[in-house]
N, C-alpha and C positions, 0 to 999 in steps of 0.2 A: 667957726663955732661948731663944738661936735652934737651932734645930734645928741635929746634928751636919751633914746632907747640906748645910745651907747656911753652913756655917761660911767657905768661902771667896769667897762671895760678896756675905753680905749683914752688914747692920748695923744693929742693933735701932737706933730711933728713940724708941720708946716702949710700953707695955704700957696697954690698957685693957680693957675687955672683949676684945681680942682683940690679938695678938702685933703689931704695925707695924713693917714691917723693912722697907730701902732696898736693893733690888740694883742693883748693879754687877759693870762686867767688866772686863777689863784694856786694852779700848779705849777711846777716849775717847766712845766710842758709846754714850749712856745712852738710848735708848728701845726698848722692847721692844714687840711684839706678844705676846699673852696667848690660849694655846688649855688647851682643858679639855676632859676626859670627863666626863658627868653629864648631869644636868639644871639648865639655867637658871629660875628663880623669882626671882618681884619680891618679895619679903616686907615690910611696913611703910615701901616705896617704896626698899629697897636689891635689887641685885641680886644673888642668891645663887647657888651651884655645890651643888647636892645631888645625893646617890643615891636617887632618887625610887621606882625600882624594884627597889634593893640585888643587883639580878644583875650592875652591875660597877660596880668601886668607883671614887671619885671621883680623876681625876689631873688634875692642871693645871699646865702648862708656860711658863716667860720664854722667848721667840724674841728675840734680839738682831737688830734690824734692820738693823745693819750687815756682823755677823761670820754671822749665823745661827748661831748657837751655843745650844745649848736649854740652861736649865738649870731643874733639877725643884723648883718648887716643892711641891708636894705629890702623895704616891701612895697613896690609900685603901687597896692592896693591899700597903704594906708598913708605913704611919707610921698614926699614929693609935688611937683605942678599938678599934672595929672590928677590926683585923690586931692588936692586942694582946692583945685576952681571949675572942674569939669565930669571927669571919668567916676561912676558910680559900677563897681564889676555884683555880680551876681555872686550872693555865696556861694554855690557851687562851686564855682571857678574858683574862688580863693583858696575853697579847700582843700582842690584836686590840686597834689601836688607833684609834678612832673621834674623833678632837680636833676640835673645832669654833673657829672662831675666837671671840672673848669681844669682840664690836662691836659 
């Protein structure tokens, strides 16, 4: 099931262990650059986006390279386990935003 916030832009492909959705934009511009808060880890030689030290939660954004248009793939501080039964972050930290490129 794809997430409400990406209903207008993406489109399941497939579900296996983990959701596989294709976004797109209303250009004909299909490649994005990929930035994220977290920490990067290689795990069983994949590259992972974790909260490695849970003081701010994990976000990671599509940059459309042509329009620059972000749109939010995931925000530890509102979607997820975490912001659903337990983890309440401080605005601050939501707002500081630390994004790294994913290269």
């Amino acid at each position: 099931m794809i997430p409400s916030y990406l209903k207008n832009t993406a489109k399941e492909i497939g579900v296996n262990d983990f959701l596989n959705l294709e976004i797109s934009t209303a250009s004909s511009e299909e490649t994005f650059d990929i930035f994220y808060c977290g920490t990067l880890e290689v795990i069983g030689g994949d590259q992972l986006i974790t909260a490695a030290n849970f003081k701010v939660p994990i976000k990671v954004i599509a940059k459309n390279n042509l329009t620059k248009e972000e749109i939010l793939l995931y925000d530890g501080a509102y979607y997820g386990y975490d912001s659903m039964f337990c983890d309440e972050y401080d605005k601050t930290v939501i707002e500081i935003e630390n994004l790294k490129d994913f290269r």
